[in-house]
N, CA, C and O of each residue as an XYZ file, in Angstrom:
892
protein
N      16.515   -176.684     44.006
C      17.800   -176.123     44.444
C      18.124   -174.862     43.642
O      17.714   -174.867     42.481
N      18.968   -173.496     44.178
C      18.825   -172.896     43.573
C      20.521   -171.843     44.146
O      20.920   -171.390     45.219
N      21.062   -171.865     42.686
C      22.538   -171.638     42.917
C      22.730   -170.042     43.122
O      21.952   -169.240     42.604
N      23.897   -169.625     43.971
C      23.821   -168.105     43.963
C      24.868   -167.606     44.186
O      25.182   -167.299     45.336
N      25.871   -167.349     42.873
C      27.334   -167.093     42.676
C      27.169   -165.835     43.081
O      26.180   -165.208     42.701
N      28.324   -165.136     44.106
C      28.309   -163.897     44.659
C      29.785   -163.836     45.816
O      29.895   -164.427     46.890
N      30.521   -163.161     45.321
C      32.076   -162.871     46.312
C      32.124   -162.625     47.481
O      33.017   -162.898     48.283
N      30.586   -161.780     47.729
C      30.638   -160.442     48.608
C      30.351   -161.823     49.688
O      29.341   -162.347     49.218
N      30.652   -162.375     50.525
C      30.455   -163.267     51.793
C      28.583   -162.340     52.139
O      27.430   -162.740     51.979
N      29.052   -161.297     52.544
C      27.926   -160.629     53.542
C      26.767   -160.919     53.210
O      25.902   -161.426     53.925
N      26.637   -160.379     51.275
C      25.008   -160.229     50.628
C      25.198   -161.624     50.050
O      24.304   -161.896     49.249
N      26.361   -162.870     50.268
C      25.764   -164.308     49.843
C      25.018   -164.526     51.262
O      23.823   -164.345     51.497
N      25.868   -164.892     52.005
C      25.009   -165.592     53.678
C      23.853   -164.938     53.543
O      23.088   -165.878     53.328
N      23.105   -163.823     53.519
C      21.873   -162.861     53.328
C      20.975   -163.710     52.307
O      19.937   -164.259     52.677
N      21.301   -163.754     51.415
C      20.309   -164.389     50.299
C      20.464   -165.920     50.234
O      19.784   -166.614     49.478
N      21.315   -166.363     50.996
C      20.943   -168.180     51.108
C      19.715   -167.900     51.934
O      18.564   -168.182     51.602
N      20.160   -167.208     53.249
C      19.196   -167.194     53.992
C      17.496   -167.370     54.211
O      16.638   -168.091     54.721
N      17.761   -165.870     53.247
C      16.474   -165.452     52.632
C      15.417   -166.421     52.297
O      14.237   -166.510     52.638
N      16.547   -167.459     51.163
C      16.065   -168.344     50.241
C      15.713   -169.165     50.820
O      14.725   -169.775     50.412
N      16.445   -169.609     52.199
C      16.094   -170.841     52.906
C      14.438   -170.752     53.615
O      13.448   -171.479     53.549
N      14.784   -169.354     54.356
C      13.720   -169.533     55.179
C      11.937   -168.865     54.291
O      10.845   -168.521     54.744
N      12.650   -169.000     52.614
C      11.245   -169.042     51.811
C      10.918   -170.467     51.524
O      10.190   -170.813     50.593
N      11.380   -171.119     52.203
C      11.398   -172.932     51.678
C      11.907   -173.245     50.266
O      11.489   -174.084     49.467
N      12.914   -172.362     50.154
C      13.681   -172.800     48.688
C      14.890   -173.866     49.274
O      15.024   -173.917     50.497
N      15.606   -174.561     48.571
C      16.747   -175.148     49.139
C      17.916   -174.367     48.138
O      17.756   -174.339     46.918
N      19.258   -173.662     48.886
C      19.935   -172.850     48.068
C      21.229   -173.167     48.614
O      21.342   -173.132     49.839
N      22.137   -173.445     47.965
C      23.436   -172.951     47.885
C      23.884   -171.688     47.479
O      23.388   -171.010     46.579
N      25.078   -171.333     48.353
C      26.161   -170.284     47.678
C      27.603   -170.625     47.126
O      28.305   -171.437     47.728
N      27.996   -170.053     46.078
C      29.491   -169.585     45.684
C      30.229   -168.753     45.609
O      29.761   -168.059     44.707
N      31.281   -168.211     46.004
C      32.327   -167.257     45.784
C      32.273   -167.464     44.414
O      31.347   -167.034     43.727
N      33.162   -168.066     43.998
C      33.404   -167.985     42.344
C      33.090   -169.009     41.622
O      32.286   -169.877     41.963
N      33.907   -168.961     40.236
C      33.341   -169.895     39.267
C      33.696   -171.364     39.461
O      33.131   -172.418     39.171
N      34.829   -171.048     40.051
C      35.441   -172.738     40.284
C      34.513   -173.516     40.747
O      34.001   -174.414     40.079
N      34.140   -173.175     42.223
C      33.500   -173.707     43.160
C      32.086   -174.158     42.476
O      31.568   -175.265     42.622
N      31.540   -173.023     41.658
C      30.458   -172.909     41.018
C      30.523   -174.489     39.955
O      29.887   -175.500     40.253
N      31.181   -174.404     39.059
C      31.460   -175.457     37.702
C      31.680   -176.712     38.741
O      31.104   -177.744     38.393
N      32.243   -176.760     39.660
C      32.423   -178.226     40.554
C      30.770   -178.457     41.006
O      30.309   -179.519     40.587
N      30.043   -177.800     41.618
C      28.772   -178.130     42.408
C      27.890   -178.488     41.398
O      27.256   -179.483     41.750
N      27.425   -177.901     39.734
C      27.058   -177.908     38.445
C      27.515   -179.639     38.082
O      26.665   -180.423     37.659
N      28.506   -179.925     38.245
C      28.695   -181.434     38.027
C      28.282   -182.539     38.776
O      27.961   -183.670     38.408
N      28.344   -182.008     39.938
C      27.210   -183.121     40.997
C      26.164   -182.802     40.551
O      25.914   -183.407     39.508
N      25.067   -181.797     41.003
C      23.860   -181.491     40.792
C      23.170   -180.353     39.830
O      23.695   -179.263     40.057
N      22.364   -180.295     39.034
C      21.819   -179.092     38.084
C      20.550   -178.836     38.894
O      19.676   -179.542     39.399
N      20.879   -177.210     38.786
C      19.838   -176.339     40.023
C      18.924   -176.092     38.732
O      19.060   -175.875     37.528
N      17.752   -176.279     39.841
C      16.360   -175.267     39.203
C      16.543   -173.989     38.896
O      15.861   -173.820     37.885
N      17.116   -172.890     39.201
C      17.688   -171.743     39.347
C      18.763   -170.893     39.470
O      18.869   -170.418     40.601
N      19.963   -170.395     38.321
C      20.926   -170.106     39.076
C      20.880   -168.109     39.332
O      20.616   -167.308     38.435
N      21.115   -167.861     40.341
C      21.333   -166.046     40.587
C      22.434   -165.889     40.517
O      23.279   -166.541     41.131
N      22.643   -164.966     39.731
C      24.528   -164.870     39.124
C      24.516   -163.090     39.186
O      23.720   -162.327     38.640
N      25.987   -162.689     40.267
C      26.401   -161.827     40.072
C      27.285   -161.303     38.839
O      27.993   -162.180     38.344
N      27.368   -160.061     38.267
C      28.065   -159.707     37.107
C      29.889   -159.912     37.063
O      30.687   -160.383     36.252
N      29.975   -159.284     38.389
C      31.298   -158.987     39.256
C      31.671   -159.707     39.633
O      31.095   -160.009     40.678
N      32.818   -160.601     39.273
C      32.921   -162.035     39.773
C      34.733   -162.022     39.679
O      35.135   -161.275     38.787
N      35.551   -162.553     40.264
C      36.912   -162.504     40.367
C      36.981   -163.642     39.442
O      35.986   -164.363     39.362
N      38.079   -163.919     38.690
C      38.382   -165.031     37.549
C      36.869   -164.799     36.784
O      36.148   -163.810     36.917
N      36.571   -166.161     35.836
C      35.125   -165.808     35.268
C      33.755   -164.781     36.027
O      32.990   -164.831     36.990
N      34.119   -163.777     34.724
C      32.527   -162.816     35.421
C      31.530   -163.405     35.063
O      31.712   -164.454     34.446
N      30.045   -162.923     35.334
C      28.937   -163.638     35.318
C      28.574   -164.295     34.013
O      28.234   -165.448     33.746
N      28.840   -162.643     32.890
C      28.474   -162.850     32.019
C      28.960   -163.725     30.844
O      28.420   -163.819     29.742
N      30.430   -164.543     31.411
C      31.236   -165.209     30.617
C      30.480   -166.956     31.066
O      30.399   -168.027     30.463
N      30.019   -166.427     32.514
C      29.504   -168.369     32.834
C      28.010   -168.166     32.774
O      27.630   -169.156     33.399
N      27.034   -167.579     32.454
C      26.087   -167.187     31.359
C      26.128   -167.904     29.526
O      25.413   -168.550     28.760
N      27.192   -167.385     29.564
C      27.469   -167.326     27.981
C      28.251   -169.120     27.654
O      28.661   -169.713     26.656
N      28.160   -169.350     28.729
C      29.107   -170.891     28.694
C      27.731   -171.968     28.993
O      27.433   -172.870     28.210
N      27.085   -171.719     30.088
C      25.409   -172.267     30.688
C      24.560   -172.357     29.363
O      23.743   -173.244     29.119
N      24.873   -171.334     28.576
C      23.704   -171.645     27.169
C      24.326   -171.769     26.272
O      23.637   -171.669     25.257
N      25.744   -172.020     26.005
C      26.205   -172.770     24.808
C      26.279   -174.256     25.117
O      26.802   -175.153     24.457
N      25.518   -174.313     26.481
C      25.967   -176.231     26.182
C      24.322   -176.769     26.195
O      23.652   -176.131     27.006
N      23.731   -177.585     25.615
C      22.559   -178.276     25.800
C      22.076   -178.612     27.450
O      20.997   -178.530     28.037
N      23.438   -179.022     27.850
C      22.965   -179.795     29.456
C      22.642   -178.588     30.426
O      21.615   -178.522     31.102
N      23.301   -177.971     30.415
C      22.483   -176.081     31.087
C      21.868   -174.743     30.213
O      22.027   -173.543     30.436
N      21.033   -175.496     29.028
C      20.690   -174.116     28.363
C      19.640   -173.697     28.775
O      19.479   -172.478     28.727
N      18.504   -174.594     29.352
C      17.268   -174.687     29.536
C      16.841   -174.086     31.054
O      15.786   -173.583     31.441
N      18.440   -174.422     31.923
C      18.347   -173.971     33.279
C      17.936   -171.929     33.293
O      18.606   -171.072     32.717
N      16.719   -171.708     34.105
C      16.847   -169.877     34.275
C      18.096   -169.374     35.267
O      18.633   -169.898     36.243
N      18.302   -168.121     34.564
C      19.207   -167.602     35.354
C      19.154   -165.998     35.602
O      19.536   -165.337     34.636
N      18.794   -165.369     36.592
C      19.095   -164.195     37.099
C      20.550   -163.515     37.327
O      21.515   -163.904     37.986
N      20.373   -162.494     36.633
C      22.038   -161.489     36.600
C      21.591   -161.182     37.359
O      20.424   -161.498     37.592
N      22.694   -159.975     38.559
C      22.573   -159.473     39.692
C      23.277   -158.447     39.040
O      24.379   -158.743     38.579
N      22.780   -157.078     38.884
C      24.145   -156.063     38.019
C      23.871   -154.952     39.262
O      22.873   -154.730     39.947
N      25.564   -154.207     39.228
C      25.222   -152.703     39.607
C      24.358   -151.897     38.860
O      24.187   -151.791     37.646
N      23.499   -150.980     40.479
C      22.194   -150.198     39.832
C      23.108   -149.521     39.022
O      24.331   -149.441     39.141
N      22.190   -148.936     37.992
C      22.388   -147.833     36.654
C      23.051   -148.912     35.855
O      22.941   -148.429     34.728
N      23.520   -149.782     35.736
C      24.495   -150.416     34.911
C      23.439   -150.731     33.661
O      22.831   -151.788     33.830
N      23.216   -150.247     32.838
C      22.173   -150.862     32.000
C      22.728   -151.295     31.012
O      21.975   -152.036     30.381
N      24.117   -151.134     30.389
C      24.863   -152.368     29.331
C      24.678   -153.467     30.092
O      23.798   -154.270     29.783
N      25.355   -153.631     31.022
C      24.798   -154.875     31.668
C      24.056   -155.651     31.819
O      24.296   -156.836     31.585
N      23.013   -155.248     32.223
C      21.390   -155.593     31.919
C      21.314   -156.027     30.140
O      21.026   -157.027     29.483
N      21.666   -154.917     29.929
C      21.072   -155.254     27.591
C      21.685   -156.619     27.599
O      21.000   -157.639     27.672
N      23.441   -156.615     27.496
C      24.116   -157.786     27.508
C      24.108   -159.083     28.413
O      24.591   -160.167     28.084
N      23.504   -158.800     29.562
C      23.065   -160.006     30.532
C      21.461   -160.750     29.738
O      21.248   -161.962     29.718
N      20.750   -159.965     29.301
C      19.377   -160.421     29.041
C      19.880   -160.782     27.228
O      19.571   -161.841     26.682
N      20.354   -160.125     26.814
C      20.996   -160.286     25.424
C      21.599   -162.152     25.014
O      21.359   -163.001     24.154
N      22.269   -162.047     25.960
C      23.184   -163.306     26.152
C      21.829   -164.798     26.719
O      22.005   -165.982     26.430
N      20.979   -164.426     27.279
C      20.349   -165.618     27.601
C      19.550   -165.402     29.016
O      18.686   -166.225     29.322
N      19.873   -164.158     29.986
C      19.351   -164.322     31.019
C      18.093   -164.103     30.972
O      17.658   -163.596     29.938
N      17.005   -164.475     32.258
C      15.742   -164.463     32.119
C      15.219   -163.184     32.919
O      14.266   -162.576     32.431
N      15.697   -162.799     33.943
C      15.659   -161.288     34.449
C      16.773   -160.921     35.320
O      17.779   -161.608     35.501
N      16.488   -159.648     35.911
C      18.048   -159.353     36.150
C      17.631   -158.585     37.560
O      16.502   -158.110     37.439
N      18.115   -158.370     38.642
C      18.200   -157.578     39.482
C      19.349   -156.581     39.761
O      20.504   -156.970     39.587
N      19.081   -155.183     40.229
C      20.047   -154.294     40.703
C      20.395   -153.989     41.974
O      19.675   -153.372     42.759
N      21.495   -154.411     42.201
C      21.856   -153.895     43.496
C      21.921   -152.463     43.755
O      22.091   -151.540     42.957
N      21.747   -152.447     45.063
C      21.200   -153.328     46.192
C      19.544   -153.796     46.053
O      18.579   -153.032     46.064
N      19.527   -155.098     45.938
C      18.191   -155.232     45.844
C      17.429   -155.913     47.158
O      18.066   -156.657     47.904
N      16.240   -155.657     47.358
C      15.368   -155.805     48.527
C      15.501   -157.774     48.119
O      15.568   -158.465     47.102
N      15.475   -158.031     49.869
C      15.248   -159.741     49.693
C      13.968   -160.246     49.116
O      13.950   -161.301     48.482
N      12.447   -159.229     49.398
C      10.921   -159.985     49.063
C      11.463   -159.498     47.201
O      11.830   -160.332     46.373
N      11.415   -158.759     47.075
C      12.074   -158.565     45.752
C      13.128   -159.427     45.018
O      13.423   -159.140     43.858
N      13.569   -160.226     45.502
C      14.608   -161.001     44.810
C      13.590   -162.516     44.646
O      13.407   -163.197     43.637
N      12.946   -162.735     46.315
C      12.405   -163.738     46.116
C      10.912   -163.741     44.926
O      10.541   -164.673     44.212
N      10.387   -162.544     45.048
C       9.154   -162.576     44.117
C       9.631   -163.158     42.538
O       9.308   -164.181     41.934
N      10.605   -161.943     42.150
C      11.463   -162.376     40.801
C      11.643   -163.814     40.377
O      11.267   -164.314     39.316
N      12.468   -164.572     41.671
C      12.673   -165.849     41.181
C      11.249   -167.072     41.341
O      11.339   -168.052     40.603
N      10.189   -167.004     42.134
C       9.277   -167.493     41.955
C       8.538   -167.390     40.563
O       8.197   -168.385     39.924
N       8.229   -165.517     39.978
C       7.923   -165.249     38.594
C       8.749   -166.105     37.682
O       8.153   -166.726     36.801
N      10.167   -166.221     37.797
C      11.134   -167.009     36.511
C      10.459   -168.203     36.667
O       9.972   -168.533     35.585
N      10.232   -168.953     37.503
C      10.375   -170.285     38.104
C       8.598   -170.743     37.302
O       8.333   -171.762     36.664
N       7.819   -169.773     37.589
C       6.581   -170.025     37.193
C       6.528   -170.084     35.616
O       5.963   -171.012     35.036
N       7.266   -168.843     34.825
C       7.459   -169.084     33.351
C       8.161   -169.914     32.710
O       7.897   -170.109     31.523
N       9.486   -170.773     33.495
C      10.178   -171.685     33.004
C       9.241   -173.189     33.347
O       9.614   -174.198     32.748
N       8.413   -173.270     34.009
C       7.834   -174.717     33.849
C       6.981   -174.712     33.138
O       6.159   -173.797     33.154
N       6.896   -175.906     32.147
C       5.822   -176.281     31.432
C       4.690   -176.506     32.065
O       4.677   -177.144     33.118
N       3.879   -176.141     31.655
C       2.411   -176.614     31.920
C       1.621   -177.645     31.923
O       0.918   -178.040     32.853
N       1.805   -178.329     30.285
C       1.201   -179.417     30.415
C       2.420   -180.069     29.437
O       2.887   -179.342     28.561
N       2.862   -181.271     29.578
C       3.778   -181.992     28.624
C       3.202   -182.492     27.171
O       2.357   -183.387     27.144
N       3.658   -181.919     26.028
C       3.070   -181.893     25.072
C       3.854   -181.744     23.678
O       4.626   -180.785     23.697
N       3.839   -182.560     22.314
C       4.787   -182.652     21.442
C       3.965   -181.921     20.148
O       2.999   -182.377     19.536
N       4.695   -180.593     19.929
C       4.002   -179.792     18.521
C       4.648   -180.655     17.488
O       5.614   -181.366     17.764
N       4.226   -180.607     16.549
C       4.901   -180.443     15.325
C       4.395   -179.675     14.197
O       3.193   -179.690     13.932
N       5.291   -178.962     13.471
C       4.688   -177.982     12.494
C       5.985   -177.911     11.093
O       7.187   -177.715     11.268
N       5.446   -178.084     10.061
C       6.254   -177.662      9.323
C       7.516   -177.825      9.146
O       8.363   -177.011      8.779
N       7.667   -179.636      9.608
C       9.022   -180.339      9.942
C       9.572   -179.845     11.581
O      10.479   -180.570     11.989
N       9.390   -179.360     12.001
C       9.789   -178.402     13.384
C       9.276   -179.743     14.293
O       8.124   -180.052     13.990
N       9.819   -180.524     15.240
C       9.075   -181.133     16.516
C       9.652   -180.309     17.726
O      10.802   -179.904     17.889
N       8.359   -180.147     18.666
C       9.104   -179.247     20.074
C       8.559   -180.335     20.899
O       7.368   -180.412     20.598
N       8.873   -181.302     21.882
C       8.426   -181.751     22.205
C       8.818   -180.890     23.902
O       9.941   -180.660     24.351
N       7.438   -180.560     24.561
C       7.826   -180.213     25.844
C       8.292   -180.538     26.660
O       9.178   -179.817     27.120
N       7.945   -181.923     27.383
C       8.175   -183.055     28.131
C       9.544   -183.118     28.331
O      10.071   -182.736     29.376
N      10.220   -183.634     27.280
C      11.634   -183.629     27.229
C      12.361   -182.324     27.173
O      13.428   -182.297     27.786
N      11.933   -181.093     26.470
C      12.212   -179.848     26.937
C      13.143   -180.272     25.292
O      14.307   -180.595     25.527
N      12.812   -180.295     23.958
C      13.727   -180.773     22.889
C      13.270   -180.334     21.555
O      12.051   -180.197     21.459
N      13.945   -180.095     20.551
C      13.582   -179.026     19.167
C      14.038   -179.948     18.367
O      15.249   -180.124     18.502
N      13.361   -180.822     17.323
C      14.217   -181.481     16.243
C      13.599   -180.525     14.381
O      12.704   -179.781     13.981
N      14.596   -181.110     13.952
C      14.581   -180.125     12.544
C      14.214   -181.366     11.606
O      15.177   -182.131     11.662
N      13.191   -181.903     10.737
C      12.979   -183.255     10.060
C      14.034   -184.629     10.477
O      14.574   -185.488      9.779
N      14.022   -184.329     12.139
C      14.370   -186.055     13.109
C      15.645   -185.333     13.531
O      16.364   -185.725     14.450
N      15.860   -184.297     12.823
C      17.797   -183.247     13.743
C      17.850   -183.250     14.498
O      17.424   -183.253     13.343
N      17.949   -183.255     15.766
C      18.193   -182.336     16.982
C      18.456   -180.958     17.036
O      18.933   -180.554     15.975
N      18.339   -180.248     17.741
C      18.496   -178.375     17.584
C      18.891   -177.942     18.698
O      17.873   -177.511     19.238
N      19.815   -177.782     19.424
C      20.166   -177.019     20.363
C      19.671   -175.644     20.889
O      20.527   -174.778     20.711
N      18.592   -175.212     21.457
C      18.280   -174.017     21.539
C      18.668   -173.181     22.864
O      18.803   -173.865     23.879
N      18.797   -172.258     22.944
C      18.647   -171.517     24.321
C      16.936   -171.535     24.844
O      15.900   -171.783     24.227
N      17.206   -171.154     26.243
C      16.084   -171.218     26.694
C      14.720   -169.818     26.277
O      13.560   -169.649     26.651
N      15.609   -169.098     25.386
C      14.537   -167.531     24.850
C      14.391   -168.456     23.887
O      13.454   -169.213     24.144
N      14.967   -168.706     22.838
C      14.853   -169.170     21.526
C      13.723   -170.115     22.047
O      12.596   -170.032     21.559
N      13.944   -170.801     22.801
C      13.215   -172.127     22.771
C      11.161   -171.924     22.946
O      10.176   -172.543     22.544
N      11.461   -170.568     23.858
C       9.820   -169.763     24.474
C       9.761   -169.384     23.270
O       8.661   -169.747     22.853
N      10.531   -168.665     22.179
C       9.897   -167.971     21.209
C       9.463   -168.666     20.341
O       8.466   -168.255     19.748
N      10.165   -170.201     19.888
C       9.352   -170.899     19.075
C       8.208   -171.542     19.297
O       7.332   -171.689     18.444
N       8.156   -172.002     20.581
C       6.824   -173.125     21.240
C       5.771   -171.342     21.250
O       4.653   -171.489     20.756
N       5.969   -170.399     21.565
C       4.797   -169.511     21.114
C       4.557   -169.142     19.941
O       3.476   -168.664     19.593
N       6.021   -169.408     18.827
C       5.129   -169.180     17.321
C       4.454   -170.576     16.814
O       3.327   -170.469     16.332
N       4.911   -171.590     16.863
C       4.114   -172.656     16.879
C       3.106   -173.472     17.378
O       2.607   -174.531     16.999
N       2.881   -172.529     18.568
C       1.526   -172.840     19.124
C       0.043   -171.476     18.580
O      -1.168   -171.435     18.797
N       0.975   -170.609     17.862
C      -0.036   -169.820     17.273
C       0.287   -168.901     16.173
O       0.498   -167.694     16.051
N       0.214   -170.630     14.917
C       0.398   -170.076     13.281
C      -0.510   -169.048     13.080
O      -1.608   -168.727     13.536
N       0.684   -168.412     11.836
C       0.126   -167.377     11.085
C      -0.343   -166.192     12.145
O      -0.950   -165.213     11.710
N      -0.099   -166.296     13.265
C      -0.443   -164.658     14.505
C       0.469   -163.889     14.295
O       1.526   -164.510     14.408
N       0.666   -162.634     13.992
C       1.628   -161.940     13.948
C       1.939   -161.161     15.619
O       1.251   -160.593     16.467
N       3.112   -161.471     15.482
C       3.575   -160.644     17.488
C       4.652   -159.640     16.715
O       5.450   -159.756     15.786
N       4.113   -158.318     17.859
C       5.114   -157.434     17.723
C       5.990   -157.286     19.083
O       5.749   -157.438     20.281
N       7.514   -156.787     18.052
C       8.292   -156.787     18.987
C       8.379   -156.654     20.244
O       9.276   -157.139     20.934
N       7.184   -155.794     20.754
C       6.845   -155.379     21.809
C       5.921   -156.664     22.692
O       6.068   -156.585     23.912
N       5.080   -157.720     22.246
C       4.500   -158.433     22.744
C       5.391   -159.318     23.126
O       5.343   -159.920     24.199
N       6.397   -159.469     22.129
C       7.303   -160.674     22.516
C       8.577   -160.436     23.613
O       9.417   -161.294     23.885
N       8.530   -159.263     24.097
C       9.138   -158.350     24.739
C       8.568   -159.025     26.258
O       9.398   -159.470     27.052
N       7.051   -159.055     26.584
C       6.476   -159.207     27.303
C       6.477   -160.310     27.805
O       6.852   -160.579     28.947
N       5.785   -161.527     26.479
C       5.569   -162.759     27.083
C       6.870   -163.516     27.215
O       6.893   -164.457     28.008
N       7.840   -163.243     26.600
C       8.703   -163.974     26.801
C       9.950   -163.142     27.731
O      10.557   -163.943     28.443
N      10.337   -162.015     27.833
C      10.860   -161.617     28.587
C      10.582   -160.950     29.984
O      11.322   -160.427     30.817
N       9.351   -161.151     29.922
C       8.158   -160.113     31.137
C       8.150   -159.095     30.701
O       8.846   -158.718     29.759
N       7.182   -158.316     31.444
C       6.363   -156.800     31.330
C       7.563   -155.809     32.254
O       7.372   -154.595     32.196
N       8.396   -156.148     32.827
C       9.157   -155.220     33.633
C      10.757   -155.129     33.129
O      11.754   -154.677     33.692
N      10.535   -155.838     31.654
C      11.798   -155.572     30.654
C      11.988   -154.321     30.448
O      10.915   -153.727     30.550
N      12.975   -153.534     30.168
C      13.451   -151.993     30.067
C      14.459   -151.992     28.977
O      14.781   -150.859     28.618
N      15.173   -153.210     28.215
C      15.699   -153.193     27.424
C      15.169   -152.813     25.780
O      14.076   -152.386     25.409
N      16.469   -153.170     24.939
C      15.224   -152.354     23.522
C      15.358   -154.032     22.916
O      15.985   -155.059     23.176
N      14.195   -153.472     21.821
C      13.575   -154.100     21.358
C      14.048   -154.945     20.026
O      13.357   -155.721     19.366
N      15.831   -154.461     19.758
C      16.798   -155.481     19.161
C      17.210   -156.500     19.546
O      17.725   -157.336     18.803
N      17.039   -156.652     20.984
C      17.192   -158.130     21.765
C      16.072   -159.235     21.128
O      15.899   -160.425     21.391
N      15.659   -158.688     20.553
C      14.221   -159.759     20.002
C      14.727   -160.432     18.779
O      14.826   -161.630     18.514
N      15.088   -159.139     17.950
C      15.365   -159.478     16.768
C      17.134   -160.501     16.524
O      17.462   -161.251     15.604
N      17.754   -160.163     17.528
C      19.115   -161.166     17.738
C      18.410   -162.339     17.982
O      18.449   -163.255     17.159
N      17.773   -162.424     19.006
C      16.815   -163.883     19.000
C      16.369   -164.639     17.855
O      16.734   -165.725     17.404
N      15.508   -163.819     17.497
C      15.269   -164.347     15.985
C      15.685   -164.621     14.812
O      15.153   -165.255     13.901
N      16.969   -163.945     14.916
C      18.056   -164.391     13.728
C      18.525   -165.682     14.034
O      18.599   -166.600     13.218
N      18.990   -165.767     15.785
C      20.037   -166.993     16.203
C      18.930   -168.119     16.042
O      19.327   -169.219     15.659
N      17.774   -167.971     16.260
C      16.540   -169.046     16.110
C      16.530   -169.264     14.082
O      16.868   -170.203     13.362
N      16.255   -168.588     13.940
C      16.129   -169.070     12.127
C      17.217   -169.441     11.641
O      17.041   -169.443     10.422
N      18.848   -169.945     12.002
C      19.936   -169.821     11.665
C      19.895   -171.191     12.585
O      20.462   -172.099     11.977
N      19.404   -171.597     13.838
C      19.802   -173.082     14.458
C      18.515   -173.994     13.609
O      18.404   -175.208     13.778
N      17.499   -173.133     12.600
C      16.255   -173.804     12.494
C      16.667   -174.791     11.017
O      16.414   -175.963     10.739
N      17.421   -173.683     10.256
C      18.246   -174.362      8.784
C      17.063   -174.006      8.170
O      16.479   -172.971      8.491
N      16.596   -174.850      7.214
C      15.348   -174.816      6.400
C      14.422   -174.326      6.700
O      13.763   -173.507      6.060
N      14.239   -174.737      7.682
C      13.223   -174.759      8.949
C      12.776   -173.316      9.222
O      11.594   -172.978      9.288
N      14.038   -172.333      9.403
C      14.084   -171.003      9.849
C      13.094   -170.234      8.562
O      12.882   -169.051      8.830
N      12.621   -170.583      7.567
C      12.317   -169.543      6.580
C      10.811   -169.650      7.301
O      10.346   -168.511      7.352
N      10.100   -170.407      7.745
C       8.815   -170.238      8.209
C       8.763   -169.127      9.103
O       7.633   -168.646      9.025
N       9.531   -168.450      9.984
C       9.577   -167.438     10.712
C       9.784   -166.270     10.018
O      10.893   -165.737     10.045
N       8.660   -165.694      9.262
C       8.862   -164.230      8.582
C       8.782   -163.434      9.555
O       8.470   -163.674     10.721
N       9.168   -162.142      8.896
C       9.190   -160.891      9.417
C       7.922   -160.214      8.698
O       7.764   -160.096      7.483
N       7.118   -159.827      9.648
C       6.310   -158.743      8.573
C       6.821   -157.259      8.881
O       7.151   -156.909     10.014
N       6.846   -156.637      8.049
C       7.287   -155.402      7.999
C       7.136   -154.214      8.486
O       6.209   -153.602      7.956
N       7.853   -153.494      9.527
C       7.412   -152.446     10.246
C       5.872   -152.680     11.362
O       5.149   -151.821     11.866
N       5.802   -154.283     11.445
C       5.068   -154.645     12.760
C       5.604   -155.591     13.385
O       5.765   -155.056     14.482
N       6.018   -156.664     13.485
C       7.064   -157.922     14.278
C       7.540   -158.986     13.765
O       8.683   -158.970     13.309
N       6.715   -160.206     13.729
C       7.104   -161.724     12.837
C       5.908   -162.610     13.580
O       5.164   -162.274     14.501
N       5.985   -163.760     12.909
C       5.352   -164.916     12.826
C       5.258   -165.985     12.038
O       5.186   -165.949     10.809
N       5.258   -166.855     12.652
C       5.138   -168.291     12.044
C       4.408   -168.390     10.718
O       3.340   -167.802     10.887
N       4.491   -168.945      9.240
C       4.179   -169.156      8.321
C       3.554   -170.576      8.111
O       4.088   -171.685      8.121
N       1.898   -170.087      7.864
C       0.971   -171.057      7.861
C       1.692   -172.109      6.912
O       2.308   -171.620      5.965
N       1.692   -173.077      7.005
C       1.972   -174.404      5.905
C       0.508   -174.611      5.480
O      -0.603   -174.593      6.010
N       1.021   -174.806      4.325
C       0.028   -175.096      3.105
C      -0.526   -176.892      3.430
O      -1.314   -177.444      2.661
C-alpha cells in the first residue's frame, strides 16, 4: 500500500491512478488529518508526501513519521516545487529517501518509488553484532549492550553498512550514493548531521564511528 498526501484533487486522482494501474495498491489524502487517521488503521509500504500542505506541511509530518519508532523505518518521497532546493536539502535532511519536482512525469514517479522500495527491503534477514552494537535485520532493530536505539531509517542504512564493513573507510561522497542514491544533488553536510545524530543515539557505542580526516568515516575495528 502506498500513501499519497496531496491537496491538489487533479495531480492526487492522477497518481492514485498511475499507481493503480502499475499494480501498486494506493490511497490518497488531502491533508494531514485524513492522513494520521488512515496511518492508525494501516502502515503503508510507501508514503509520497507533498511539501505544500494546508494545516501540517509535509515537512512537519516527515519530521513527526521519524521521531516515532512505529513509522521511522517506513520510506518516504517529498514532492517539492521545481527549483525549490531548500526544500529538497531540508526534506532529505529531515529523513526523506528521495524527492521529486513538480511537475513530475508519472513513469518517473513510478520508477523512483520502485528504486526506494528496492533499497528499503532487506535482503536477507540477518543479526550483526559488533562492538556491543546488535542490528538485527529481520526485525528491522538497533540495541546498544541489550538497549534498544531508536533510529531513523538513514541512520539505520548507515550503520548496517558500517558494520557490515569494519575498519572500510567511506567518503562522504560514497555514502552520498549508497545510501542516498547516485541522483542526490544535495551537499555533503547531510551526511555528516547523520552521523552526529547516529553517534549521539549510539552513547558509548557512537565512539566506534571515527572520522578520518579530510576523507569520510568508518567503523573502528574492535580489538
Amino acid at each position: 500500500m502506498i500513501y499519497y498526501v496531496e491537496d491538489e484533487s487533479s495531480i492526487r486522482d492522477l497518481v492514485i491512478y498511475t499507481l493503480k494501474a502499475s499494480g501498486f495498491e494506493a490511497q490518497g489524502f488531502e491533508n494531514s488529518v485524513d492522513f494520521w487517521s488512515a496511518m492508525k488503521a494501516k502502515k503503508p509500504e510507501l508514503i509520497l508526501l507533498d511539501v505544500m500542505l494546508p494545516g501540517e506541511d509535509g515537512l512537519i509530518i516527515l519530521k513527526k513519521l521519524r521521531s516515532s519508532p512505529v513509522t521511522a523505518d517506513i520510506p518516504v518521497i517529498m514532492a517539492t516545487a521545481k527549483g525549490s532546493e531548500n526544500d529538497k536539502v531540508i526534506g532529505l535532511d529531515c529523513g526523506a529517501d528521495d524527492y521529486l519536482a513538480k511537475p513530475f512525469g508519472m513513469m518517473e514517479m513510478v520508477s523512483r518509488i520502485k528504486a526506494v522500495l528496492r533499497r528499503t527491503v532487506p535482503k536477507q534477514a540477518t543479526v550483526i553484532s559488533y562492538g556491543g552494537i546488535t542490528l538485527d535485520e529481520g526485525r528491522h532493530t538497533v540495541a546498544v549492550n541489550g538497549t534498544p536505539v531508536s533510529l531513523t531509517l538513514k541512520e539505520y542504512e548507515i550503520l548496517r553498512l558500517f558494520m557490515g564493513n569494519p575498519g572500510q573507510v567511506f567518503t562522504r561522497e560514497i555514502l552520498l550514493s549508497a545510501i542516498w542514491g547516485t541522483d542526490f544533488t544535495g551537499e555533503t553536510r547531510t551526511v555528516d548531521v547523520h552521523i552526529g545524530t547516529l553517534r549521539t543515539k549510539l552513547a558509548e557505542a557512537g565512539d566506534l564511528i571515527e572520522t578520518v580526516r579530510g576523507v569520510g568515516y568508518r567503523m573502528e575495528e574492535t580489538k
